[in-house]
C-alpha distance (Angstrom), angle and dihedral (degrees) to the residues before:
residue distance angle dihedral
X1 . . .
X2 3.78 . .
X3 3.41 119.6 .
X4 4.34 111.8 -165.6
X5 4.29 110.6 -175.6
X6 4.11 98.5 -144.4
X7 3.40 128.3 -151.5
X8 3.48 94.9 -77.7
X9 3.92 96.4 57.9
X10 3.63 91.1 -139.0
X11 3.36 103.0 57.1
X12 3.89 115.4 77.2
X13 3.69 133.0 -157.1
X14 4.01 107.2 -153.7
X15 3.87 125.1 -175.2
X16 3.87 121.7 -161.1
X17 3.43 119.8 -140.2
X18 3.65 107.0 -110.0
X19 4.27 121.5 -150.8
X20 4.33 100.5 -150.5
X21 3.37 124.0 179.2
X22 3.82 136.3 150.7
X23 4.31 87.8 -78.3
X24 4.32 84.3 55.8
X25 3.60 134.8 -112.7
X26 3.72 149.8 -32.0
X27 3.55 141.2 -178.3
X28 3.55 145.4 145.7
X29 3.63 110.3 -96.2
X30 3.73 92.9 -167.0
X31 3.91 136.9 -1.7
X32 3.76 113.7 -174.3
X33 3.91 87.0 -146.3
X34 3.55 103.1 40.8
X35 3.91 85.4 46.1
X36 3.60 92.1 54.9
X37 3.94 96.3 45.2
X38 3.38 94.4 48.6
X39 3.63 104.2 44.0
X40 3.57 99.9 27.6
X41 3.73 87.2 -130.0
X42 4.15 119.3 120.4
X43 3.64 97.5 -161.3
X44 4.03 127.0 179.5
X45 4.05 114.1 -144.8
X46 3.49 117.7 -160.6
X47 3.49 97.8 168.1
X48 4.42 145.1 55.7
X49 4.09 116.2 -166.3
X50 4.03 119.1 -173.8
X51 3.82 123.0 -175.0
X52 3.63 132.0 -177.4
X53 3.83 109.4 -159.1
X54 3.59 135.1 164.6
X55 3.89 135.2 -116.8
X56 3.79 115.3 -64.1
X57 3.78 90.8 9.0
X58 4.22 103.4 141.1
X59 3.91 111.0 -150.1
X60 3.91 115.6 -169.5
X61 2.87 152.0 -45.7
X62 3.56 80.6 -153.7
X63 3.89 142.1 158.1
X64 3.30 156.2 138.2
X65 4.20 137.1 -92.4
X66 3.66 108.5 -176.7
X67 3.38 97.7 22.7
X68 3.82 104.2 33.4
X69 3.98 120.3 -167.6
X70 3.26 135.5 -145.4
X71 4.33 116.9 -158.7
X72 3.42 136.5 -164.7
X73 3.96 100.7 -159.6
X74 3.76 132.9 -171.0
X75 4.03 133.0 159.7
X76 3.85 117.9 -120.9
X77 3.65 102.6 -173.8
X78 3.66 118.1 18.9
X79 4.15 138.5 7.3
X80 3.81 131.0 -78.5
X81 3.32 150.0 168.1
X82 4.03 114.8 -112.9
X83 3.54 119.3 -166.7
X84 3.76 134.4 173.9
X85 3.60 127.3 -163.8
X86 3.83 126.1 -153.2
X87 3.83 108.9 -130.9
X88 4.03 89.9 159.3
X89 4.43 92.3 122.4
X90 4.19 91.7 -160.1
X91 4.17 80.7 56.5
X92 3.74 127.0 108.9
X93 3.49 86.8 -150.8
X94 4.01 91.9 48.6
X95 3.81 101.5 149.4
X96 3.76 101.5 4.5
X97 3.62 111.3 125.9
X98 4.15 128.9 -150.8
X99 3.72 115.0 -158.0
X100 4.19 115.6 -169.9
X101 4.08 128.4 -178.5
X102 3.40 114.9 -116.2
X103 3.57 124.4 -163.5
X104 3.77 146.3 179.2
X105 3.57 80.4 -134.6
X106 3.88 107.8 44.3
X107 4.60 86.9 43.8
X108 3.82 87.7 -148.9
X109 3.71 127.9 146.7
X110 3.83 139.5 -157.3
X111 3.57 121.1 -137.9
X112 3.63 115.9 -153.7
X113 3.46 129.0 177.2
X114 3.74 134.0 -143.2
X115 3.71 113.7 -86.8
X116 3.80 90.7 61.0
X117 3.54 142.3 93.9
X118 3.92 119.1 -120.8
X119 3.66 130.6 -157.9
X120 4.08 137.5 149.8
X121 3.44 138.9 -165.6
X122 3.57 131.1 -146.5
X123 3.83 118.3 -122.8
X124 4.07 100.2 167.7
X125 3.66 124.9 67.3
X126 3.54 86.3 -99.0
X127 4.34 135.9 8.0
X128 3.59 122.1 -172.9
X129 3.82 100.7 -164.1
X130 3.93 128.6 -173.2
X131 3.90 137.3 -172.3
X132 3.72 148.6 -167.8
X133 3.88 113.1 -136.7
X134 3.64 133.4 -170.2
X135 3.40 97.5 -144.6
X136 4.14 136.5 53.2
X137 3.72 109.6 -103.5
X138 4.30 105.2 -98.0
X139 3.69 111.2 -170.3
X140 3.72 99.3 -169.5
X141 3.82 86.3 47.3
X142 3.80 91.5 56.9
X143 3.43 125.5 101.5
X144 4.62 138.0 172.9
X145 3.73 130.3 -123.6
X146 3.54 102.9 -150.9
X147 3.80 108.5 -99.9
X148 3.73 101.2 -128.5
X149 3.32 101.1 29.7
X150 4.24 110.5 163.8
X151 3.86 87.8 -139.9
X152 3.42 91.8 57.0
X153 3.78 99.3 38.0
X154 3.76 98.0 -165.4
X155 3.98 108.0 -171.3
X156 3.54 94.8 -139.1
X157 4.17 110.2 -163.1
X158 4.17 91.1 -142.8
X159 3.76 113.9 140.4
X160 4.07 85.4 -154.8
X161 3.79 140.2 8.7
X162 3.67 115.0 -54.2
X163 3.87 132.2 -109.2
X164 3.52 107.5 -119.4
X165 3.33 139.5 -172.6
X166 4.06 125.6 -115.6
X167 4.17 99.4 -108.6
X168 4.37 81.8 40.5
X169 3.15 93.9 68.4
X170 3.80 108.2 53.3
X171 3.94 82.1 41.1
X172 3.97 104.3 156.8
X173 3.97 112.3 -105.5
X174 4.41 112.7 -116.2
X175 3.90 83.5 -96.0
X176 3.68 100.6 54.8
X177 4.09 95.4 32.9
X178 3.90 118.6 113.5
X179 3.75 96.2 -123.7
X180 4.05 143.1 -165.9
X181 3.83 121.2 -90.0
């Protein structure tokens, strides 16, 4: 395993090694000990999320307050574009955002730690997309950075307007989010 430090230190990009022959693939998608030696980082997951979502669908930028999550993140069928967003205020890299393809193809993962809001876009004509999180799913702890936001200025790699979801699009702008000490 591969272990890249981003430009938000925090966030990781990790790449398994993958055994390909003429029969296919395999790889470890995660080993709790080769995580940990690696990244440093003993971390306890409690919890696996899959999605299936078309192209141009826009999940996120979601997270958590109360009950804050950390995710490891990869894409098993398809390609999209991960991003995290730093929403910790005592940060110097409060409100920068990092945004990583994932692919089926490429195996890679994004590790991003509670404190920080998560989102993905699909760029294929369909993703299926799972994560590890460190923290039980709360929805009344949940909250939305706005998408688009201008003080974020995500680059977003859509060739049209997203598909978003209802609570996505009255996401709260950086200025107006309830953030992270």
């Amino acid at each position: 395993m591969k272990v890249e430090i981003t430009a938000i230190p925090d966030v990781l990009l990790i790449t398994p090694r993958v055994f390909a022959d003429a029969r296919g693939f395999f790889y470890e998608s995660y080993n709790r000990q080769a995580f940990v030696e690696k990244t440093g980082l003993d971390i306890n997951f409690v919890q696996d999320n899959h999605s299936r979502s078309q192209k141009n669908v826009l999940r996120g930028l979601h997270y958590q307050i109360g009950q804050p999550q950390g995710k490891l993140v990869r894409a098993l069928v398809g390609t999209i574009q991960d991003v995290a967003v730093d929403l910790r205020r005592d940060s110097p890299t409060f409100g920068k955002a990092v945004s990583y393809i994932l692919s089926a193809e490429n195996y890679q993962q994004l590790w991003i730690p509670a404190g920080f809001a998560h989102g993905f876009a699909v760029l294929s004509d369909v993703a299926e997309v799972a994560y590890k999180a460190t923290n039980y799913y709360a929805p009344s702890e949940e909250r939305c950075l706005l998408w688009d936001d201008p003080d974020v200025a995500i680059a977003w790699q859509l060739d049209q307007p997203p598909m978003l979801s209802p609570k996505d699009v009255i996401g709260k702008s950086l200025k107006e989010a309830e953030l992270f000490v």
